[in-house]
C-alpha positions, -999 to +999 in steps of 0.1 A: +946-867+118+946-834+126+925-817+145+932-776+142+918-760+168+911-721+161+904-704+189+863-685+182+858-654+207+820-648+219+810-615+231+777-618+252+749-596+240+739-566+258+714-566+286+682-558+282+677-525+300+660-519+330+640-495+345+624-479+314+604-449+325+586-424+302+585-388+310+566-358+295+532-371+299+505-354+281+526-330+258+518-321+225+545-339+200+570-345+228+582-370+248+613-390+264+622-418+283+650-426+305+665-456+312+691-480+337+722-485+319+728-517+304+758-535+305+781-542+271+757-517+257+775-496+236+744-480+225+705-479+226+675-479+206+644-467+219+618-471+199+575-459+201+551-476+184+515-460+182+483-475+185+479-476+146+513-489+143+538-462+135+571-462+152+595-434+160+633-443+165+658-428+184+698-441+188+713-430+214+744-436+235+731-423+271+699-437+292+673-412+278+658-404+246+631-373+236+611-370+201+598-335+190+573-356+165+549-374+178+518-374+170+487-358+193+459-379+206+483-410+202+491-434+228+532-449+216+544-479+237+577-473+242+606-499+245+644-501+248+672-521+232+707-523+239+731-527+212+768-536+210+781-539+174+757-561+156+743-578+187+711-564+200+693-573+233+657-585+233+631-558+238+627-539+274+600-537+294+572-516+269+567-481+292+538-456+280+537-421+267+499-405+265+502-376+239+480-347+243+444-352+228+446-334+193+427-299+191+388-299+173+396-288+139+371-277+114+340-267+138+309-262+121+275-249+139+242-250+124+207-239+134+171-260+132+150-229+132+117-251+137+135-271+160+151-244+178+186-264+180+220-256+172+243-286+164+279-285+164+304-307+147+344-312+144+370-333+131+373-362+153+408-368+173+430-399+172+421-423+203+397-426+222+385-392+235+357-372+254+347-333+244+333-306+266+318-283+246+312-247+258+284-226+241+288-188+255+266-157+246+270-124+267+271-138+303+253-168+299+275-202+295+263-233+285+287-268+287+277-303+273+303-335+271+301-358+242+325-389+231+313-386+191+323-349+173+288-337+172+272-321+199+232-309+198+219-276+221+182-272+227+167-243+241+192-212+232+177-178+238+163-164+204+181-135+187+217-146+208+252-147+193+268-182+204+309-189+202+313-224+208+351-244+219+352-279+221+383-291+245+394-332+240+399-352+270+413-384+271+417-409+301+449-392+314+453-356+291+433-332+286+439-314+254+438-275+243+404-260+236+396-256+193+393-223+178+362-205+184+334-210+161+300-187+161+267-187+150+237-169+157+201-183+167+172-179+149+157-140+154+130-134+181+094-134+181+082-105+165+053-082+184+037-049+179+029-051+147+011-021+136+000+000+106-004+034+094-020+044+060-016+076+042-051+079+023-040+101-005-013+083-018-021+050-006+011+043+006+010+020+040+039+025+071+042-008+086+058-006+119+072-030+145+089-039+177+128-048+170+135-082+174+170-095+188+192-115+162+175-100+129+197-085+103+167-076+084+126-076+082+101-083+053+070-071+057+039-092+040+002-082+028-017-106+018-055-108+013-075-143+009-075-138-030-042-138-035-039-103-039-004-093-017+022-064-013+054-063+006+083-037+016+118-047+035+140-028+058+167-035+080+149-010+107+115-013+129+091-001+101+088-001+062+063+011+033+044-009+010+034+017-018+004+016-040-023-013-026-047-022-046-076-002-031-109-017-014-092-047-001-088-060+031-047-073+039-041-096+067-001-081+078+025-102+087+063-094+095+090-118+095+125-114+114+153-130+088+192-134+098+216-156+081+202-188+098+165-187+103+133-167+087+107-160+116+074-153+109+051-134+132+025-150+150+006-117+157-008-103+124-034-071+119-056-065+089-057-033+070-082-020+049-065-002+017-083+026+004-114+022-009-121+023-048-130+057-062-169+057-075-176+056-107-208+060-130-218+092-112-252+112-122-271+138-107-311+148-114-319+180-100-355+182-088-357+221-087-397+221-073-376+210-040-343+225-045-329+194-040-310+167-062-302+129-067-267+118-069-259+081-081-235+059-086-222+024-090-205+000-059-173+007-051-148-023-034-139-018+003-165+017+003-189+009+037-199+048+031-201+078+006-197+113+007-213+135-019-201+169-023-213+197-045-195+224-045-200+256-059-178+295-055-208+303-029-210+279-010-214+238-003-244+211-001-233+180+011-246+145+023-236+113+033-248+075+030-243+039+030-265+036-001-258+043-038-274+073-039-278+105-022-304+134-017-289+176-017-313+192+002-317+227+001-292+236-025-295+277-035-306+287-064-289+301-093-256+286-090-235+263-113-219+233-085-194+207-093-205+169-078-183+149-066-186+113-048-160+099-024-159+062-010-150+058+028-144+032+052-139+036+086-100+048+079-097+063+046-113+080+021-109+072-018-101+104-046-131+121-053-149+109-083-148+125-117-161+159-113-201+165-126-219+196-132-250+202-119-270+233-123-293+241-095-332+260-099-329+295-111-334+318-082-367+336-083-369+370-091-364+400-065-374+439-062-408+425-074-431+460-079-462+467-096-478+502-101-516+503-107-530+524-132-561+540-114-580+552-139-580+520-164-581+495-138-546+477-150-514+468-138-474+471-149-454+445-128-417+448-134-387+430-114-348+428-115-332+403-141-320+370-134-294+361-149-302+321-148-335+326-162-346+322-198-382+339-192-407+343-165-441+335-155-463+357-136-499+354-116-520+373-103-544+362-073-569+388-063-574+378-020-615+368-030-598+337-051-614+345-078-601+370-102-569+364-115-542+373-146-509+363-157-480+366-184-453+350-197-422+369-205-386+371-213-385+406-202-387+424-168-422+441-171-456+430-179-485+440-179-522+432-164-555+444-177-589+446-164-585+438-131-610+445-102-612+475-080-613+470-045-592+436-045-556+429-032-536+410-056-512+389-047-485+389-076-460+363-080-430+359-106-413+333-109-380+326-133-378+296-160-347+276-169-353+250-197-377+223-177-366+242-140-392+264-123-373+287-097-391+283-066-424+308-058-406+342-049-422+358-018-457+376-028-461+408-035-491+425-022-509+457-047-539+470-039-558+480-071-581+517-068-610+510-044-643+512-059-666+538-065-689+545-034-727+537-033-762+544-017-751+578-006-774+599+015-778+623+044-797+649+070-787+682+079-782+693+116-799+725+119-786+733+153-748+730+140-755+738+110-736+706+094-746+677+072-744+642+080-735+620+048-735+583+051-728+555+023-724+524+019-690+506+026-666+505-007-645+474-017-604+484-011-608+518+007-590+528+038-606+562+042-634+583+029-636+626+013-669+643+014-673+673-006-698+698-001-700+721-033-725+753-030-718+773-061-683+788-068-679+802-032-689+778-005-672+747-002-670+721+029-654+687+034-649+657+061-623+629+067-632+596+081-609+568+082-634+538+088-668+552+092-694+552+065-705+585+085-692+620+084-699+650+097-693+681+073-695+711+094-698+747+089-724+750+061-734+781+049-773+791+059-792+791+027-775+774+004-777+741-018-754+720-016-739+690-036-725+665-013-700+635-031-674+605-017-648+594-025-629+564-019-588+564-013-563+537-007-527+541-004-524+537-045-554+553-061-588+576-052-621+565-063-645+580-089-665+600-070-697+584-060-730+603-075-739+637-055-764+642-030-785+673-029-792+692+001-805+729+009-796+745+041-819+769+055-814+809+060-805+824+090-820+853+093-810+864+126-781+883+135-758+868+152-753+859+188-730+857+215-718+830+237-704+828+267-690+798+291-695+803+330-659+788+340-667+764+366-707+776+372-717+745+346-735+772+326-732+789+292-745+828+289-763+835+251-774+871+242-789+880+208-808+912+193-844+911+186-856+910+154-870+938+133-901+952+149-901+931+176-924+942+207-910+918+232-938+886+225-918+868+205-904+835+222-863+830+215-858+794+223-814+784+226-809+755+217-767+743+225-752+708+207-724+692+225-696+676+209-710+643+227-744+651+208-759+660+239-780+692+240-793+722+260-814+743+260-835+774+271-857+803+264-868+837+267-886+864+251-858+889+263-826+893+248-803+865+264-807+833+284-785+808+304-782+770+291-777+756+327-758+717+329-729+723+304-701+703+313-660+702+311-638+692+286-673+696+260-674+714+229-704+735+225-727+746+190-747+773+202-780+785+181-809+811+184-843+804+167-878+825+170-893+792+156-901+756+171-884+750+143-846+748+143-844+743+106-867+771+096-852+804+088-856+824+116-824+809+134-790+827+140-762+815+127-743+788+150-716+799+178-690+777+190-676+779+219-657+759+247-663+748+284-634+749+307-617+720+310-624+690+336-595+686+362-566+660+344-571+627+356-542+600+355-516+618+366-482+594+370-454+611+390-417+587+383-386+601+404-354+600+387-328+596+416-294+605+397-303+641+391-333+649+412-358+655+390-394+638+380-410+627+347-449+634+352-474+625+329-511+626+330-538+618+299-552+643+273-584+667+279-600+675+248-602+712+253-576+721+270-553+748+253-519+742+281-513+725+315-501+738+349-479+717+366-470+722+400-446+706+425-449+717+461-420+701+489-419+698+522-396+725+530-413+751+510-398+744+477-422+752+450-414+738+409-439+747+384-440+741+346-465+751+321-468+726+284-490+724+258-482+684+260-495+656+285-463+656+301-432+671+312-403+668+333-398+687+366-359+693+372-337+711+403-359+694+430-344+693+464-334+658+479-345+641+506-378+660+507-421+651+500-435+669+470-472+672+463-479+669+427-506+683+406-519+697+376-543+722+360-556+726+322-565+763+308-585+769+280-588+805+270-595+823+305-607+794+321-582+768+338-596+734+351-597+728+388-564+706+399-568+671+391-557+646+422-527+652+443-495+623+437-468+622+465-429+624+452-401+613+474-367+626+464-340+602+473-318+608+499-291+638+501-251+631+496-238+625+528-216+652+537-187+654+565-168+628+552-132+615+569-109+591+564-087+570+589-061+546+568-049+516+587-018+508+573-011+473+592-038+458+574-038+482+544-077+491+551-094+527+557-120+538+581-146+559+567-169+580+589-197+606+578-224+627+590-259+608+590-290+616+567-324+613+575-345+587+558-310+568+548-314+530+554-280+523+544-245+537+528-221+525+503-186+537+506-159+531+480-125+543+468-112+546+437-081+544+425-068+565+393-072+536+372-105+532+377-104+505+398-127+504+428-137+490+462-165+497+485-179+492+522-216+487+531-227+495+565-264+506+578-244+531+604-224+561+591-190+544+597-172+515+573-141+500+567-128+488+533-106+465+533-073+450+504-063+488+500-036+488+479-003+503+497+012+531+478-021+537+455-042+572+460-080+564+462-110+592+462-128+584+487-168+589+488-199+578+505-236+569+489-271+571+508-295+551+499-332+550+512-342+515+501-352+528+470-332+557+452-293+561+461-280+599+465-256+611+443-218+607+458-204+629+478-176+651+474-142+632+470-116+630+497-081+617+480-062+599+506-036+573+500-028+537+512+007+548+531+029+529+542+034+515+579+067+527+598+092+499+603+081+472+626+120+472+644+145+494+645+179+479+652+215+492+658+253+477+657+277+504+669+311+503+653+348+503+670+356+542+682+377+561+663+390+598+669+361+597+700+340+593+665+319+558+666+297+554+638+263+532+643+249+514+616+210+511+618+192+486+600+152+477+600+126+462+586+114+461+551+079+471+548+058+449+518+048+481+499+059+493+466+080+520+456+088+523+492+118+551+506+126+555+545+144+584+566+162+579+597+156+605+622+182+610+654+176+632+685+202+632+712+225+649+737+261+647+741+280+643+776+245+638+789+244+676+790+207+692+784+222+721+765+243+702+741+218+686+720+213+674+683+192+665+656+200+643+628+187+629+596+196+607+568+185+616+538+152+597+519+167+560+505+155+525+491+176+505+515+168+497+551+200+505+565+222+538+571+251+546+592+257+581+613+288+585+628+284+600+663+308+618+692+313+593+722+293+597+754+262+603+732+228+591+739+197+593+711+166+581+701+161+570+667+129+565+647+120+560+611+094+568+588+086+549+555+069+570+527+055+566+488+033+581+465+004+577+490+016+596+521+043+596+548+042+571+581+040+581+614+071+573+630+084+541+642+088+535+677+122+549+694+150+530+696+169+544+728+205+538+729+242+552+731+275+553+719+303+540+740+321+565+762+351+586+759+381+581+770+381+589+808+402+618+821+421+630+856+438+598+854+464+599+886+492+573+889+505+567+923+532+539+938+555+520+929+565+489+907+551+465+936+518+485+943+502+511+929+471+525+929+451+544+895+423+569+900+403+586+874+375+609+866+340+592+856+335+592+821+292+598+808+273+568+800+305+543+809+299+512+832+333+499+835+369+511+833+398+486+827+434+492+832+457+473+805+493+468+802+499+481+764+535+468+760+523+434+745+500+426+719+477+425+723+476+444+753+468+425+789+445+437+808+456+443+845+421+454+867+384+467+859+365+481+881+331+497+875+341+525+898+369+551+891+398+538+907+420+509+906+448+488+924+475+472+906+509+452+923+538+436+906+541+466+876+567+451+852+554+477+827+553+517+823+537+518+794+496+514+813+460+527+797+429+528+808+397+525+789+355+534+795+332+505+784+295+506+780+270+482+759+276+501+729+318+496+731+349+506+744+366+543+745+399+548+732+426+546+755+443+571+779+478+571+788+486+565+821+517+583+834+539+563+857+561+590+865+540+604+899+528+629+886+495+638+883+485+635+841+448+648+830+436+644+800+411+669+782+387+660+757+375+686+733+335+676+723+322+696+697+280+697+692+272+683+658+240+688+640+232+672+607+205+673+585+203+657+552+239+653+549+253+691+558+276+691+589+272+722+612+297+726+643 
């Protein structure tokens, strides 16, 4: 047998490899893993399984391995094989590789908008995983961690934009944050909610506060009947046209964005315009002038307005009712009625217009002439043009008799109406069923009536009848005629008396005595006459005589025919207070003893006891002087002197004497025919006595009572006037007058303005003058009572002070010419100029001397120029339109010296010594080396010499120095010699600007 032995090779598989590590922890699709090398590997597999399973490969011939595709979120177990040929090696040790958690995708937010949440979801990552989720709006941040792909948020501010992340974490990664997502909460409370209605076109503005996190706003009206209107607008207010009027809207406004609507919780109410009224009518009740407007409910009215207007004018009222009262509405006019609903915001369109037509006005001009004789009427009156016809009525004033008519025309007349009676006539205009109201009454008074029960007695003595009657019905005054044939005829006047006197009958004649009654219309029919015979005079006549103040009256008369003296004359005198005298006398003339002033006197002779028989002169008349004026009023008028003097009436008296006698001899007399008169030209500050006399014929009355005049005090005179310009006020100062109490002084100012002083003594001051103003100055006495006339004006103006300070600032020296600059104070006055004045001397020497002036300027500053070595004094005056100061105070001063002179070098470059002559006004000299600038000085002394030592310098000058600056220099000459210097000084003298040497 054979055994064949073949000879089998075994490789040993590959080690397992060691050491597995995995690298790249927590990356996104990446990883690798590394490895101890195996050996008889000729390669390796490494190979990552993931938690669902998957595997990813890689074959490789070196110890490490990296993938580009894994998956995120995954956690791959990762192991190792070694292969060699077709032999492979068990499985390494597993070794981990965490991916990255995946990023959120597909993040959605939404909004609970009763809830107030916001919820967030995602796709959910592979693995197990835990989310922070960030919520961010403005500067506020918000984080919440969740294992599930939702997330909830409670209490986000309102109205807020949110962006929301969500970042995966797992045990070992953390993972990149999601794209953001956003979403807005729901829109803020709304507030201030408010309306605004336009009345006339019912349109309603709704406005409100913005709300954060609205994109837009609906505003809603709603009422509890359903009844609703609504606007919307992307801004804080919108307009609801055309409500339904009289309703009452409860207003709400909600806040909408793209998540959430938002009602407010706040609402108003608004009343819409009320309904218009409708149904309207209007009675006129023209007895009152007034008319009733009606009309039906209108919805939302609380009140009503009722308006009638017409081109004249308006009647109005107003109620919560459905009906109205226009009072007082004019007559005669056509007026358009309207009614319009209120409530307490708006009013509703007027109602249909309505005509109404008020009461026809009553006639005017109303007139009425009275026919005298036929005892009618015509009444006539202007035309109204509103009435159809007219009614007229007439009322006699005893209520009794009456009349009327009815008419379309403008006249009418009245028949048989009753004398003596005032009718009061009344028209009034007719309109359909419309009375105009009662026009005002006219008054006529028809004729008065005839006169009755005359009779009468003659005075035999005057030789004039007395007729009485008895009172007629409508008469304001009374005629008597007295008719004796074709040639004698005599009459009286009486106003209210049933009595009259007719005077100045005719001896022996009959005579038919009638009256008649007159009103301011119509004369009577006479009344029937009365007879009555006067009897003859068969005397001749006689004279009378008044004794003027002897209380007597003288009567002479020539006997009769064949008279031997026996016969007894007895004078009898009436007076015109029907008092008598009388006397007698066989002889030819008697005296009636106990006649009195201011009395009329009828005067008649009779050789019988009885005056009416016909041996009787016929009557003289005559006049007693009259009785001294009583009353007598004297008024002072003080602005021109003179006095109004008055006194009351004497009956006889023809003219008056008035006389005015004054204390210092000053007699005024005036003679009038009046009671009064005024006396002019009287002197002031004097006592009149005052009376007067009446004259009648040759005799004057004696002077009635003295009155006592007192002129008002005399201008005062002397006036002067002291103006104090520091406190713009003036000093005034007069001459005293007697009996003045106290004076008034004033100054006035050309436009009329005016300010016074008071003062008991004869000084005042008046005070706020106004600088730069003129004033007339003039002073008033007054005694208590009357005030002087002013006395003659003194112009004086408010001028200016002078400059409180007066300041100088000398300039450097040039040519020996330094020119000072003065400056001082403004004064406060208008309008204001000044001029600096200069007086001085030069060199100090009394003969040179000058005088200088600037010339008037605005500013308060002006610059001389002025030699050197001069001293001055300088002053200055301030001036406008009211006057020129008085000079300021002096300002003393100089100008710096000149140069000095005799300046005499002597020594050497080690010592030397400088000596000089004194220079006016200086204080100091001072020695400088002028080789170096600026030049050094070397020695100052205030006396005129000066030592120097160590000289390195020949070119030396010397200077004078005062408070107001420093000469020019001198040269000093080094050479030994003696070196003067001469300074030419020339006066100046300058006045406004003109130079004079």
């Amino acid at each position: 047998m054979h055994i064949l032995h073949h000879h089998l090779r075994f490789s040993p598989a590959p080690c397992i490899p060691r050491n597995v590590t995995t690298d790249d922890q927590c990356e996104f699709n990446a990883g690798s893993v590394s490895w101890g090398p195996s050996d008889g590997a000729e390669t390796y597999v490494a190979i990552a399984t993931g938690l669902d399973g998957h595997t990813h490969q890689c074959l490789t011939n070196i110890t490490s391995c990296t993938w580009n595709d894994l998956h995120c979120g995954e956690v791959y177990t990762v192991v190792v094989q070694s292969k060699e040929g077709n032999c492979t090696s068990l499985p390494s040790n597993g070794s981990v590789i965490h991916m990255e958690p995946c990023v959120p995708q597909n993040l959605a937010a939404t909004v609970s908008c009763d809830m107030n949440v916001v919820s967030l979801s995602w796709d959910g990552s592979n693995g197990r995983n835990v989310y922070v989720v960030s919520a961010e709006a403005g500067n506020q941040t918000v984080e919440l961690t969740t294992e599930v792909p939702i997330a909830h948020f409670s209490d986000f501010d309102c109205g807020q934009k949110y962006s929301f992340t969500v970042t995966p974490h797992n045990m070992l990664c953390s993972g990149n944050s999601s794209t953001p997502a956003s979403i807005e909460t729901r829109p803020c409370p709304l507030a201030g909610i408010s309306t605004m209605q336009d009345c006339l076109s019912g349109i309603v503005m709704v406005t409100w506060q913005t709300s954060n996190g609205s994109d837009y706003y609906t505003a809603t009206m709603q009422t509890e009947t359903g009844v609703s209107g609504m606007c919307m607008s992307e801004s804080n207010e919108c307009s609801v046209p055309s409500l339904s009027c009289g309703y009452n809207f409860s207003v709400s406004v909600t806040a909408s964005n793209t998540q959430c609507n938002i009602t407010s919780t706040q609402s108003t109410s608004l009343q819409s315009v009320p309904c218009g009224a409708t149904n309207v009518s209007a009675v006129m009740d023209c007895a009152n002038s007034t008319a009733l407007v009606s009309w039906s409910a209108s919805r939302g009215a609380v009140q009503y307005s009722v308006m009638a207007r017409s081109s004249h004018s308006n009647v109005s009222c107003q109620t919560s009712d459905h009906s109205c009262s226009l009072e007082n509405i004019p007559c005669g006019r056509g007026y358009t009625v309207q009614v319009v609903a209120m409530n307490d915001n708006c009013s509703s369109v007027p109602s249909q217009p309505l005509l109404l037509n008020s009461a026809p006005c009553p006639p005017q001009n109303v007139s009425a002439e009275v026919s005298c004789l036929s005892n009618g009427m015509t009444i006539s009156w202007d035309a109204v043009k509103e009435g159809d016809s007219f009614m007229v009525s007439a009322m006699a004033d005893d209520g009794v008799t009456s009349g009327s008519c009815d008419t379309a025309n403008t006249v009418c007349s009245i028949s048989n109406v009753t004398c003596g009676n005032t009718y009061t006539l009344e028209v009034t205009s007719v309109r359909g069923a419309c009375r105009s109201q009662r026009g005002q009454g006219h008054s006529v008074l028809t004729a008065p009536c005839q006169p009755q029960g005359i009779r009468g007695h003659l005075d035999c003595v005057t030789n004039s009848a007395w007729i009485s009657w008895d009172a007629a019905p409508g008469a304001d005054s009374y005629t008597v005629l007295a008719v004796g044939g074709w040639d004698y005829q005599a009459n009286c006047t009486t106003s209210s008396n049933t009595t009259c006197e007719v005077k100045d009958l005719a001896c022996g004649k009959l005579y038919n005595f009638s009256v008649t009654a007159k009103n301011g219309k119509c004369d009577s029919r006479p009344s029937v006459t009365l007879n009555l015979q006067t009897a003859l005079c068969t005397l001749s006549s006689i004279t009378a005589a008044p004794l003027c103040h002897n209380a007597s009256i003288l009567v002479s008369w020539n006997l009769m025919d064949g008279d031997g003296g026996n016969t007894v004359y007895t004078v009898t005198a009436e007076a015109s207070d029907h008092t008598h005298l009388s006397c007698n006398n066989t002889g030819t003339s008697c005296y009636l003893t106990g006649a009195r002033c201011d009395l009329h006197y009828t005067v008649i002779v009779a050789a019988s006891s009885d005056q009416c028989s016909s041996l009787r002169s016929p009557p003289s008349r005559i006049s007693m002087e009259p009785c001294p004026p009583r009353n007598l009023v004297v008024n002072a008028t003080c602005e021109d002197n003179s006095a109004q003097v008055s006194w009351s009436a004497s009956p006889v008296a023809e003219t008056y004497h008035v006389v005015a006698e004054g204390g210092d001899g000053h007699v005024h007399t005036y003679n009038t025919t009046s009671t009064n008169c005024t006396i002019s030209e009287l002197h002031c500050d004097q006592q009149y006595t005052v009376f007067v006399s009446g004259s009648h014929g040759n005799c004057s009355s004696e002077a009635s009572r003295n009155a006592t005049l007192n002129t008002g005090p005399c201008q005062p005179d002397g006036l002067s006037v002291t103006f104090q310009c520091n406190n713009q006020s003036a000093v005034l100062s007069w001459t005293p007058r007697d009996n003045a109490v106290h004076y008034s002084g004033c100054a006035q100012a050309g436009s009329g303005d005016m300010l016074c002083c008071y003062s008991t003594d004869p000084t005042c001051t008046i005070q706020a003058l106004d600088c730069g103003t003129v004033y007339n100055f003039s002073v008033q006495a007054s005694d208590g009572t009357w005030n002087s006339s002013f006395s003659e004006p003194v112009q004086s103006g408010a001028a200016p002070c002078p400059p409180d300070a007066v300041d100088v600032q000398p300039l450097p020296m040039e040519m020996e010419i330094q020119v000072m600059h003065f400056s001082w104070t403004q004064i406060p006055c208008r309008d204001n100029e000044y001029n600096l004045k200069l007086t001085g001397r030069l060199l100090g020497d009394g003969e040179a001397q000058f005088e200088l002036s600037s010339y008037w300027t605005r500013v308060t500053y002006f610059e001389i120029p002025l030699p050197c070595g001069s001293s001055f004094s300088a002053t200055v005056e301030s001036r406008n339109a009211a006057g020129t100061s008085v000079p300021s105070g002096p300002l003393n001063d100089t100008t710096a010296p000149c140069p000095p002179s005799g300046v005499v070098y002597s020594g050497n470059s080690s010592f030397a010594r400088v000596v000089w002559n004194a220079s006016v006004l200086a204080t100091t000299y001072t020695v400088y080396d002028n080789s170096v600038t600026p030049k050094a000085r070397l020695c100052s002394s205030e006396g005129l010499s000066c030592s120097l030592s160590n000289i390195a310098s020949s070119n030396l000058v010397i200077t004078a120095t005062n408070a107001a600056g420093e000469s020019q220099t001198t040269t000093i000459t080094t050479s030994g010699r003696n070196f003067c210097v001469f300074v030419n000084v020339s006066v100046v003298r300058m006045r406004y600007g003109k130079r004079q040497t």
